[in-house]
KOLTORZA-640830 format. One record per residue: x, y, z of N, C-alpha, C in turn; residue number from 1. Coordinates in steps of 0.1 Angstrom, whole numbers, plus 2048, in hexadecimal, padded with zeros to 3 digits. Each point is the difference from the previous one (the first is absolute). Layout:
% KOLTORZA-640830
n_xx,n_yy,n_zz,ca_xx,ca_yy,ca_zz,c_xx,c_yy,c_zz,titi
X,Y,Z,X,Y,Z,X,Y,Z,NUM .
...
//
This chain:
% KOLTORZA-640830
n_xx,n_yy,n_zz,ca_xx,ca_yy,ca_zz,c_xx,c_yy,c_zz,titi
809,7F4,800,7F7,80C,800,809,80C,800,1 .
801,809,7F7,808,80A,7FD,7F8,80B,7FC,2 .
807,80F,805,7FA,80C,7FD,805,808,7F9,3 .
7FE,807,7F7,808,805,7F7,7F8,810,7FC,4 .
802,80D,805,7FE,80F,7FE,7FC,801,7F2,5 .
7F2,805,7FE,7FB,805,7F7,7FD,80E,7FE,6 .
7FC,804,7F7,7F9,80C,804,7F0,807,7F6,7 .
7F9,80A,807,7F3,800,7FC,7FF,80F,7FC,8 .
804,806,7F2,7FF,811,7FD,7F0,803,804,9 .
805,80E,803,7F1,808,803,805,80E,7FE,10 .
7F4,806,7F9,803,80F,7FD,7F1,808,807,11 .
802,808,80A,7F4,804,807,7FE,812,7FD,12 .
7F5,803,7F7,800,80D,800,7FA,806,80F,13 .
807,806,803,7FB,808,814,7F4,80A,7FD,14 .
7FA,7FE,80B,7F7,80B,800,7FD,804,80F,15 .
7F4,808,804,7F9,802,80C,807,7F9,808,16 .
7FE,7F3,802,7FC,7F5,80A,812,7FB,803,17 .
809,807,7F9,80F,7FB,804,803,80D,806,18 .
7F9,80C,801,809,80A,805,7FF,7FA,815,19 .
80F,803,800,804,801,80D,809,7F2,805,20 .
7F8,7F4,7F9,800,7F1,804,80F,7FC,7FE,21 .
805,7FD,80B,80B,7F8,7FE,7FF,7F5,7F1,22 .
80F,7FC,7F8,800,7FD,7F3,7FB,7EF,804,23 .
806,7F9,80C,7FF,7EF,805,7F6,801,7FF,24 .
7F7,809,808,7F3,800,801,7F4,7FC,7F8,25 .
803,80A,7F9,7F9,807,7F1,7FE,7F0,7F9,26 .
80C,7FC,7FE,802,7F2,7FA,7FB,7F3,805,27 .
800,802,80A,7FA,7F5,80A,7F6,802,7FC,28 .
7FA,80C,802,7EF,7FD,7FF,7FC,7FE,7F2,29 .
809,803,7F7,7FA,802,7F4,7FE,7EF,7F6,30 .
80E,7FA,809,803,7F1,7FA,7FE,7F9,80D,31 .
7F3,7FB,803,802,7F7,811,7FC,7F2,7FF,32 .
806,7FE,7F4,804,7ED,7FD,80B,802,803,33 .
806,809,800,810,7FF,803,804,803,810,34 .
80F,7FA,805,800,800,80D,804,80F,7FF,35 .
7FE,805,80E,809,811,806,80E,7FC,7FD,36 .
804,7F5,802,811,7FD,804,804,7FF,7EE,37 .
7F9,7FF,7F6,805,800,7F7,801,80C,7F8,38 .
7F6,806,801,800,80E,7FF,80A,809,805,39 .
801,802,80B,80C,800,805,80E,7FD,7FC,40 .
7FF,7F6,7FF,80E,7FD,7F7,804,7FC,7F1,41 .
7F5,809,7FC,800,806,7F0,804,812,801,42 .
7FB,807,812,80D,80E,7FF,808,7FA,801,43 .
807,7F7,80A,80E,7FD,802,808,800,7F7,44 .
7FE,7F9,7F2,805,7FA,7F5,7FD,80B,7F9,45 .
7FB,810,802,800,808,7F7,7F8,801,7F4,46 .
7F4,7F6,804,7F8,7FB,7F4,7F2,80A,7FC,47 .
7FF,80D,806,7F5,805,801,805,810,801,48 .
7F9,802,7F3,806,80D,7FB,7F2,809,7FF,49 .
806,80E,805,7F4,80D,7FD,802,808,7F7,50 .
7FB,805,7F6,805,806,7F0,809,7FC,800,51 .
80A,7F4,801,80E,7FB,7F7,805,800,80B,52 .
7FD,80B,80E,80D,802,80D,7FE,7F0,807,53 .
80A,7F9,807,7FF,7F4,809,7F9,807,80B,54 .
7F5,7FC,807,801,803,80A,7FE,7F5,809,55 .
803,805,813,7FF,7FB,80C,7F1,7FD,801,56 .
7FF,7F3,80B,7F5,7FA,801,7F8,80F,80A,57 .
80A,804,807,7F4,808,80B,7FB,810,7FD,58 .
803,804,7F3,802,807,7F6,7ED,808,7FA,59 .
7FC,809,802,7F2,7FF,805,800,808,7EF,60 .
7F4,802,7F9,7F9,7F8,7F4,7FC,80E,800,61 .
7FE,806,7F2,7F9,80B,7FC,7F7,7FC,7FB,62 .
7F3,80C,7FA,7F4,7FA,7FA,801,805,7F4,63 .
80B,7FE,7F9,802,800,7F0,80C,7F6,7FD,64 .
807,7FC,7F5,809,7FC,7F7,800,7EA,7FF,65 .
80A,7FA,804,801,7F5,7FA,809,7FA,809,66 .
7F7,7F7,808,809,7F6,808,802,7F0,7F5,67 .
80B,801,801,802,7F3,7F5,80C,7F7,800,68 .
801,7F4,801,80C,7F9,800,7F9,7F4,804,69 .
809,7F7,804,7FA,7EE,801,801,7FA,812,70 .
7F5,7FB,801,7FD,7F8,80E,80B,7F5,7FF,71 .
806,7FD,808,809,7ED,805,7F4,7FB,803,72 .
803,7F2,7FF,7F4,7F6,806,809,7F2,7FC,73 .
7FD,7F6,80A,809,7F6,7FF,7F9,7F9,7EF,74 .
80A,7F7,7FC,7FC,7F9,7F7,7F8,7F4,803,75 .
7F6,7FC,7FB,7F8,7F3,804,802,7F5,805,76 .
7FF,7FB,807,804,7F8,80A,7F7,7F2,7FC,77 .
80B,7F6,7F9,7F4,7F5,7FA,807,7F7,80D,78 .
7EF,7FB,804,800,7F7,80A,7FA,7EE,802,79 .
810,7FD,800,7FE,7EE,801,7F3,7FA,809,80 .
7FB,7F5,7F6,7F8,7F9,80E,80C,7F7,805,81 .
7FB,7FE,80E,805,7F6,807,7FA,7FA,804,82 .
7FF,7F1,804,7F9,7FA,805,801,801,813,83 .
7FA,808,806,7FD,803,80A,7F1,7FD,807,84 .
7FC,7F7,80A,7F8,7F8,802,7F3,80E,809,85 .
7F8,7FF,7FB,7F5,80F,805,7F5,7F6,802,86 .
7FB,803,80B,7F5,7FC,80B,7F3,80A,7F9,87 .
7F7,7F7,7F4,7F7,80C,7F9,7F3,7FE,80A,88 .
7FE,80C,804,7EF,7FE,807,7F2,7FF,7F1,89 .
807,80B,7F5,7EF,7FF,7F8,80B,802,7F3,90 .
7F6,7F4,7F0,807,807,7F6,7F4,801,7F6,91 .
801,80E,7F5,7FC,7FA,7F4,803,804,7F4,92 .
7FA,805,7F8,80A,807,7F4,804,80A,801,93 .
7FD,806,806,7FD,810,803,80B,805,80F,94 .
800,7F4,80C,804,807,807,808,7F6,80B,95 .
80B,801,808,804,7F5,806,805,808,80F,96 .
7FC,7F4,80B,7FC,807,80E,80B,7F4,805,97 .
80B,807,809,80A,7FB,805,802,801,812,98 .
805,7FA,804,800,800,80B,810,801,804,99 .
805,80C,802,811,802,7FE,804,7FC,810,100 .
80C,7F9,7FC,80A,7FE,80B,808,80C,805,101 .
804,7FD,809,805,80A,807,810,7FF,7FA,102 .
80A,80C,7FA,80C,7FF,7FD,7FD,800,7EF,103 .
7FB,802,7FB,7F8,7FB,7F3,7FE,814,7FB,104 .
80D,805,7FA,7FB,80A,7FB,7F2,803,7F0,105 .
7F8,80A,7FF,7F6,7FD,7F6,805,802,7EC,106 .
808,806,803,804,808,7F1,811,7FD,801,107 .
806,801,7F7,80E,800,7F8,804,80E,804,108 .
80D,807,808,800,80B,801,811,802,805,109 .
804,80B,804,811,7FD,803,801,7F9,809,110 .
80C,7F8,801,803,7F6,80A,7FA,7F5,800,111 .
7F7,7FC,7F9,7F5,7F6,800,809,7F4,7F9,112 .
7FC,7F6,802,804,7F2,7F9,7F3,7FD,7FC,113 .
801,7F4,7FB,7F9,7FC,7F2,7F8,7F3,807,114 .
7FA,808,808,7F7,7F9,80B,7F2,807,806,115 .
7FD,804,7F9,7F3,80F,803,7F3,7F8,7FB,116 .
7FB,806,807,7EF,7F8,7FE,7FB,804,7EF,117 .
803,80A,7FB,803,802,7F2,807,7F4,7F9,118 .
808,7FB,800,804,7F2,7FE,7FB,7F8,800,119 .
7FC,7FD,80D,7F7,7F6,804,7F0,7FB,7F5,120 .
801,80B,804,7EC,802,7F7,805,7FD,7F1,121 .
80D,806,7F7,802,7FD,7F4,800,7F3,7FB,122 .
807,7F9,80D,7FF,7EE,7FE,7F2,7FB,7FF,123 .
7FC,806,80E,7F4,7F7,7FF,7F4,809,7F4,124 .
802,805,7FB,7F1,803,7F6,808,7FF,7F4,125 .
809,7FA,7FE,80A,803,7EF,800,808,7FB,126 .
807,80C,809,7F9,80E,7F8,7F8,809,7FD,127 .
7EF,7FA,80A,7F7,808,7FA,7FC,80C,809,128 .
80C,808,802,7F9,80B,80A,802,80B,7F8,129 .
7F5,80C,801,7FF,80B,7FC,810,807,801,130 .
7FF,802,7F4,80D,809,7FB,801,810,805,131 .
7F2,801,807,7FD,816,7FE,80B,803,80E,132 .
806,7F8,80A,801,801,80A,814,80A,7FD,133 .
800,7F8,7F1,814,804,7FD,804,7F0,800,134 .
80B,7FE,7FA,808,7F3,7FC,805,7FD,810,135 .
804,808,80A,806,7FE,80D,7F3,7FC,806,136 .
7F2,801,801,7F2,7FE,809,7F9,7FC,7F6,137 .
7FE,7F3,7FA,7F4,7FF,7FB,7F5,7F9,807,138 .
7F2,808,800,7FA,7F7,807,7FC,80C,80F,139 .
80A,803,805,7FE,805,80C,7F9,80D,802,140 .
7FA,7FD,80B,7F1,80F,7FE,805,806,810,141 .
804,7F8,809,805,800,809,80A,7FC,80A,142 .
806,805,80C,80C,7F8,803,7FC,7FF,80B,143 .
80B,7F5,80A,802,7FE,80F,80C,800,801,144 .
809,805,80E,80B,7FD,803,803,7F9,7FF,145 .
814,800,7FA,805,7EF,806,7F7,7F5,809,146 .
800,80B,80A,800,7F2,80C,7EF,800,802,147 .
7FB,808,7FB,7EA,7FC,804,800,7F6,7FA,148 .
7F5,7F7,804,7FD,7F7,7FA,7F2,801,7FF,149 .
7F7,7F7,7F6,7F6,7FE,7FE,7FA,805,7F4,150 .
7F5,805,802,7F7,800,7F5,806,806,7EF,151 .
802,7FF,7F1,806,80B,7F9,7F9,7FC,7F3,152 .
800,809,7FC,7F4,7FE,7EF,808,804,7F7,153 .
801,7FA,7F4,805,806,7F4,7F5,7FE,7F5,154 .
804,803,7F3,7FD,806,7F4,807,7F5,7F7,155 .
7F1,7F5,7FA,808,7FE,7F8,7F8,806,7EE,156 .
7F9,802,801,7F6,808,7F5,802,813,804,157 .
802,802,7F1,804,810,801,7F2,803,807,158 .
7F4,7FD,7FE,7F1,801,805,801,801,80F,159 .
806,7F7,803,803,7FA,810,808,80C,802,160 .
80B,802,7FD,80D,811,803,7F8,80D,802,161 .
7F7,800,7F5,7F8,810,7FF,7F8,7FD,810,162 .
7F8,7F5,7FF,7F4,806,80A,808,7FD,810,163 .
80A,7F7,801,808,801,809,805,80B,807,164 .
807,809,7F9,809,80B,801,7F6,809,803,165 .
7F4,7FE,7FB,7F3,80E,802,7FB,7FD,80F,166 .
7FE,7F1,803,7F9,7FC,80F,80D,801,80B,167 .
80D,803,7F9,807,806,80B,801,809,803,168 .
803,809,7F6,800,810,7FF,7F6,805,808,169 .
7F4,7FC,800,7F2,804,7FE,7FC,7FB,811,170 .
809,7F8,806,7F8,7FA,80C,7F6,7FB,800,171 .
7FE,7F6,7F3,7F3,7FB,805,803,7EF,803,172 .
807,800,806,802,7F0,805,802,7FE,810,173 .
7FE,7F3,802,7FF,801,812,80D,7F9,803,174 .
80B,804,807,811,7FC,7FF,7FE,801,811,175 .
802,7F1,809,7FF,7FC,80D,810,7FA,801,176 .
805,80A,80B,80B,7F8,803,801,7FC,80F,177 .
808,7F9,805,806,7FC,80F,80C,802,7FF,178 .
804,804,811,80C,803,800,800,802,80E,179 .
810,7FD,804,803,7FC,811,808,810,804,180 .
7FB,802,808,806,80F,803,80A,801,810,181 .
805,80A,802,808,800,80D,7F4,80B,807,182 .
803,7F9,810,7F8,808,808,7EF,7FB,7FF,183 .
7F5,807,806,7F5,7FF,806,7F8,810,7F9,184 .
7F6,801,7F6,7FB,80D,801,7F7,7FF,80D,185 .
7FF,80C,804,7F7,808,809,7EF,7FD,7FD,186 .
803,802,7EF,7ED,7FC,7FB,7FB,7F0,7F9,187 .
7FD,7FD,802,7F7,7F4,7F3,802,7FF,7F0,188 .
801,809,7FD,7FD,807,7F4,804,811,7FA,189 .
807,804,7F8,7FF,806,7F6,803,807,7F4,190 .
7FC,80D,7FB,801,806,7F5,808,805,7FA,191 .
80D,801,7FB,80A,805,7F9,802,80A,7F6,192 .
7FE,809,800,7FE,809,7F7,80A,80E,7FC,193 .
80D,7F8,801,812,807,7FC,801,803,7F5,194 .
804,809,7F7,808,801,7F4,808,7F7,803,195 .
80B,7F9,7F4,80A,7FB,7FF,806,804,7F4,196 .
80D,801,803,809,808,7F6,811,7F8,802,197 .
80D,806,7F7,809,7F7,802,802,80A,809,198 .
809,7F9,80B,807,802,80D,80A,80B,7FC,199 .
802,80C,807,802,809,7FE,814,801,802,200 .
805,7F4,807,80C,7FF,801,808,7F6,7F5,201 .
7F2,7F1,805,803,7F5,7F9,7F8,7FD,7F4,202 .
806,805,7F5,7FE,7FD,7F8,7F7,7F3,7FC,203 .
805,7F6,806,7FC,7F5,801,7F4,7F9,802,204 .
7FB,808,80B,7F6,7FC,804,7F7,80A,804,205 .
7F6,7FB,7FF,7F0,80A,804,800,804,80C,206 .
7F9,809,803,7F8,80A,80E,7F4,806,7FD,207 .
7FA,804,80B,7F8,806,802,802,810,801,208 .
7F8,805,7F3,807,811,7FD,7F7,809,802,209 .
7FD,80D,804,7FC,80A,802,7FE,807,7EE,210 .
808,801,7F9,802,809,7F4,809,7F0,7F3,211 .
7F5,802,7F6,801,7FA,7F5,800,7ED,800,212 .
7FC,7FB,80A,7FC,7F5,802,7F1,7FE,7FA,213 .
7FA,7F0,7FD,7F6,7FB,7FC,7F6,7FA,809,214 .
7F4,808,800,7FA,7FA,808,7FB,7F0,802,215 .
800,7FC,811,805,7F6,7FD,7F5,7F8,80C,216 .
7F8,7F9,7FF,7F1,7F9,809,806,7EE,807,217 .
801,802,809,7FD,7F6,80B,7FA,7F9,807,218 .
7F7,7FA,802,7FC,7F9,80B,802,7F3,806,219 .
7FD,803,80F,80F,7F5,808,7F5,7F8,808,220 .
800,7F3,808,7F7,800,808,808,7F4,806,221 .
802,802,80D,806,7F7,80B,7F9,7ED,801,222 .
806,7FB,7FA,802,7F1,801,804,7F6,80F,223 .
808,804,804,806,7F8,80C,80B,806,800,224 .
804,7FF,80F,809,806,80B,809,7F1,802,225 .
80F,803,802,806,7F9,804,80A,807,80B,226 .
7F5,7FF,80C,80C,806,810,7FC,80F,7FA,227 .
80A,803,801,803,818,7FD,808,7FE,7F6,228 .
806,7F6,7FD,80B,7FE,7F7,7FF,803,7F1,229 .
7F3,7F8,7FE,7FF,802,7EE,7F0,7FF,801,230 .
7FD,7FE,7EF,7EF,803,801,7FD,7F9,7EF,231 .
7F6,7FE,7FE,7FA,800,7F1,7F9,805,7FF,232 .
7FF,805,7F0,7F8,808,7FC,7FB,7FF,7F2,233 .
7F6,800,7FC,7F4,802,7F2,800,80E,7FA,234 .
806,802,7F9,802,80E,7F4,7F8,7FE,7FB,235 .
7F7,80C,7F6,7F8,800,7F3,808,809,7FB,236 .
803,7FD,7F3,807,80F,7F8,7F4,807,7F8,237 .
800,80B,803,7F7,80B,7F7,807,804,7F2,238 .
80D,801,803,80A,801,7FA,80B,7F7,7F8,239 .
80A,804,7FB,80C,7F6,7FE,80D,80A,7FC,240 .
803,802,809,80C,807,803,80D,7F6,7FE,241 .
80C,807,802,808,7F5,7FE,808,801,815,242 .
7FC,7F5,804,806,7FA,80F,7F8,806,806,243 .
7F2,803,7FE,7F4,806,806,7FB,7FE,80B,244 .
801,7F4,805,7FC,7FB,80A,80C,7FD,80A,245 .
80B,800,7FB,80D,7FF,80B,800,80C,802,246 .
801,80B,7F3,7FC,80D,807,7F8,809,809,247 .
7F5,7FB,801,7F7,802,807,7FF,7FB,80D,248 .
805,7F3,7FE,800,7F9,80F,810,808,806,249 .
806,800,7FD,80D,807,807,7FE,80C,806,250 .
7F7,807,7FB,7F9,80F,7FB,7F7,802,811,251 .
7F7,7F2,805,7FA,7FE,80C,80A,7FD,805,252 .
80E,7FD,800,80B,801,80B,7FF,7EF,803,253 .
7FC,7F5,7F9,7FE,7F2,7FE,804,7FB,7F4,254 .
80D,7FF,7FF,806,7FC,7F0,7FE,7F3,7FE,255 .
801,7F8,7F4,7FB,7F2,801,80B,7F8,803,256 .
801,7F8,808,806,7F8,80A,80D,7FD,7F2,257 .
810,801,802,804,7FE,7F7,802,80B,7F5,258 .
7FC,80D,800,804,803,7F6,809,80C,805,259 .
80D,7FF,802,809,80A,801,802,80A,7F7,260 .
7FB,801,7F6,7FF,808,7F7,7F8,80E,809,261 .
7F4,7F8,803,7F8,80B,805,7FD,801,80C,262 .
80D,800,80D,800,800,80B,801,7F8,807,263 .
801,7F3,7FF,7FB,7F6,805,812,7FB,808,264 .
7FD,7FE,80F,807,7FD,808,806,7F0,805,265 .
807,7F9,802,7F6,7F6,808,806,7FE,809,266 .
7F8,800,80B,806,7FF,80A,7F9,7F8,80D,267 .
7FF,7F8,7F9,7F5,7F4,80D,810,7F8,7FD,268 .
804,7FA,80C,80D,7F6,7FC,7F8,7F4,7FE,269 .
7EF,7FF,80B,7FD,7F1,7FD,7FE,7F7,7F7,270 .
800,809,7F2,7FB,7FD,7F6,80D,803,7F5,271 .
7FD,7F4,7F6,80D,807,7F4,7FC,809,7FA,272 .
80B,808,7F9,7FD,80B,7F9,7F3,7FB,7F1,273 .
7FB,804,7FE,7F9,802,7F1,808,801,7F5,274 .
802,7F4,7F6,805,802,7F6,7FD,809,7F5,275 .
7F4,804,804,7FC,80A,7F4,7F2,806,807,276 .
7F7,80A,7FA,7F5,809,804,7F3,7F5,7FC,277 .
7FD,7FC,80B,7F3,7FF,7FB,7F1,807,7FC,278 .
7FE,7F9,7F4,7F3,807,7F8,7FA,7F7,7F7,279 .
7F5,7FD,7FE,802,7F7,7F9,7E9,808,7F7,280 .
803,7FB,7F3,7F7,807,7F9,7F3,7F4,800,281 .
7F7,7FF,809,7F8,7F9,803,7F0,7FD,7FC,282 .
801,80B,7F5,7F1,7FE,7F6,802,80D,7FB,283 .
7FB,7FE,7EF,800,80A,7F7,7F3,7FC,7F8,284 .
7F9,807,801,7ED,802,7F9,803,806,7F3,285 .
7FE,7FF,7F5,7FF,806,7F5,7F5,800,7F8,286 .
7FC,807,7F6,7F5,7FF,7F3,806,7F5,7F7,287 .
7FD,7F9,7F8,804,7F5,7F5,805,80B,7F9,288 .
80B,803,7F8,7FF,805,7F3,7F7,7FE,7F5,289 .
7FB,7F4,7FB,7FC,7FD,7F5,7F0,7FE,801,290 .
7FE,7F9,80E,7F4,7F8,802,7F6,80D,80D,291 .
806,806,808,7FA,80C,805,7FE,7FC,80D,292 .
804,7F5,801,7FC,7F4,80D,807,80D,80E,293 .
7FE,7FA,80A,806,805,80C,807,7F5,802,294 .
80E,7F9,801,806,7F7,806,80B,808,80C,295 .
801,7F2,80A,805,803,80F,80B,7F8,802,296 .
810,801,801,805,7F8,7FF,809,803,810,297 .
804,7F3,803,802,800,811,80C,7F3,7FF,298 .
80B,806,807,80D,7FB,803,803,7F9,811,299 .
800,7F6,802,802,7FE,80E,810,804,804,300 .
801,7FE,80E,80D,808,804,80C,7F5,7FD,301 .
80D,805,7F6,80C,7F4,804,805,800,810,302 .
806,7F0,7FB,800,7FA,80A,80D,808,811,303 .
809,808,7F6,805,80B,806,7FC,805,809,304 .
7F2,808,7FD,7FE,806,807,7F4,7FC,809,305 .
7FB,7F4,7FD,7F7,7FA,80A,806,7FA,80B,306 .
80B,7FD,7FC,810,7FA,808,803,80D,80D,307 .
800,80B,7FB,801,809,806,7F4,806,807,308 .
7FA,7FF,7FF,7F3,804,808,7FE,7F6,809,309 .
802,7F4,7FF,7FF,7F4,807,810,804,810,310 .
80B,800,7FF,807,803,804,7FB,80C,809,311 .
7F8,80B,7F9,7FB,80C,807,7FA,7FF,80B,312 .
7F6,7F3,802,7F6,7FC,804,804,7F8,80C,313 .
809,7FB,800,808,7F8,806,809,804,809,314 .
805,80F,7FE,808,804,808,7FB,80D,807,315 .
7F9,806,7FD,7F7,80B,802,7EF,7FC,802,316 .
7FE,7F8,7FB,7EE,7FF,804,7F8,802,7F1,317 .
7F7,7FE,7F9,7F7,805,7FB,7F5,805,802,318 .
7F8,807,800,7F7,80C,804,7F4,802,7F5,319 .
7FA,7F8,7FB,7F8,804,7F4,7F7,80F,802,320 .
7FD,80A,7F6,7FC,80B,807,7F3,801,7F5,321 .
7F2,7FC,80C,7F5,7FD,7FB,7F6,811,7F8,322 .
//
């Protein structure tokens, strides 16, 4: 799997709507199939010229003359099947419902080996997944972390992609997750209702922002207590943010048991540390694409983390919270 620099000319006559606007900006919004990070390093590379002058990405935009020169974008990324063994919960022509392992990244991407549930799905349908996604995602309408596990839908009918990508965009699907948290909330249940935006230091990773974040819907409701120690919990996503719910849960000062990423400590010695965050995607409701049906598809918990709740239970107590 090899990447090789292309490039995409554009010649933009300016008007009104560019005076003031930073040039990254301007571009970003104007091309938003394309990543910010590539845009970006089409100024770097001096690829983006105003009347003929080069200019800087932070370089702010009059409302007359000619932004013109060529976008970078990786070259297409053609992606092997492999025979990788996928636990399908529903299939049909149209659309295929997986149940992801934990460690099991979804798409072909940097650093990635040639082990991606993108792979996987290639083997097992010979090919037939919707192409609208890019040669790096076909098929995919949606992602989960490495390490979530459970519920995941792809595209294998372009029919299946369009009305997919609209019932995500669109929120009209019902996305139930579980997940093991640190600490005890105070309430039963609730509402979440944070912007989220990229982290204002780390690049890397999401937060909860005041200024230019996406709004972002939660609902939480208390499962069982284990001692003060740890807790579970039932999410609904309103939303689909990206680490929405780790965000959110960290956000109530209860990160998900395991995820150091987003605060997460551990410090009970009685117990081993958590190899990874638990979360796991535990029913996804959709419309049929084709047929208009309502289907409900439901993942039970791996054995990981039943393993782990069991140990919780055992060393701390269980507490079901009626």
């Amino acid at each position: 799997m090899t990447k090789e620099r292309k490039k995409n000319d554009f010649d933009i006559v300016l008007s009104k709507d560019a005076k003031g606007v930073r040039a990254d900006k301007f571009l970003a919004e104007k091309f938003p199939q394309k990543s910010r990070s590539l845009v970006q390093e089409s100024f770097d590379a001096e690829q983006v010229f105003l009347n003929g002058q080069c200019i800087e990405k932070k370089q702010k935009l009059p409302d007359h003359g000619r932004l013109h020169g060529s976008l970078l974008e990786p070259e297409a990324i053609t992606v092997e099947a492999v025979n990788i063994g996928l636990d399908i919960l529903f299939e049909d022509d149209d659309i295929i419902v997986v149940n992801k392992a934990s460690g099991m990244v979804v798409h072909p991407g940097s650093g990635t080996d040639a082990d991606t549930l993108v792979h996987a799905l290639l083997h097992h349908t010979a090919g037939k997944l919707s192409p609208l996604g890019g040669e790096e995602r076909p098929g995919i309408v949606h992602r989960l972390d490495k390490e979530t596990t459970g519920v995941i839908i792809a595209a294998k009918s372009d029919i299946a992609y369009h009305s997919l990508t609209r019932q995500f965009s669109s929120h009209a699907m019902r996305k139930i997750y579980y997940a093991l948290i640190k600490g005890v909330p105070h309430v039963k249940s609730g509402s979440i209702k944070e912007t989220i935006g990229r982290h204002p230091q780390v690049r890397t990773k999401m937060a909860v922002v005041r200024k230019g974040g996406r709004v972002a819907h939660t609902d939480w409701v208390l499962l069982e207590t284990f001692g003060t120690v740890f807790s579970a919990v039932r999410c609904h996503l309103h939303t689909g943010r990206t680490h929405q719910i780790r965000v959110h849960m960290r956000h109530t000062g209860h990160p998900l048991v395991g995820d150091t990423v987003y605060g997460y400590a551990h410090t009970v010695n009685a117990i081993p540390k958590p190899p990874h965050f638990f979360l796991h995607a535990e029913e996804l409701e959709i419309t049929h694409p084709r047929s208009g049906e309502s289907l409900n598809f439901k993942a039970p918990l791996p054995a990981a983390f039943t393993e782990y709740v069991a140990m919780l239970r055992q060393h701390f107590g269980g507490n079901s919270v009626a």
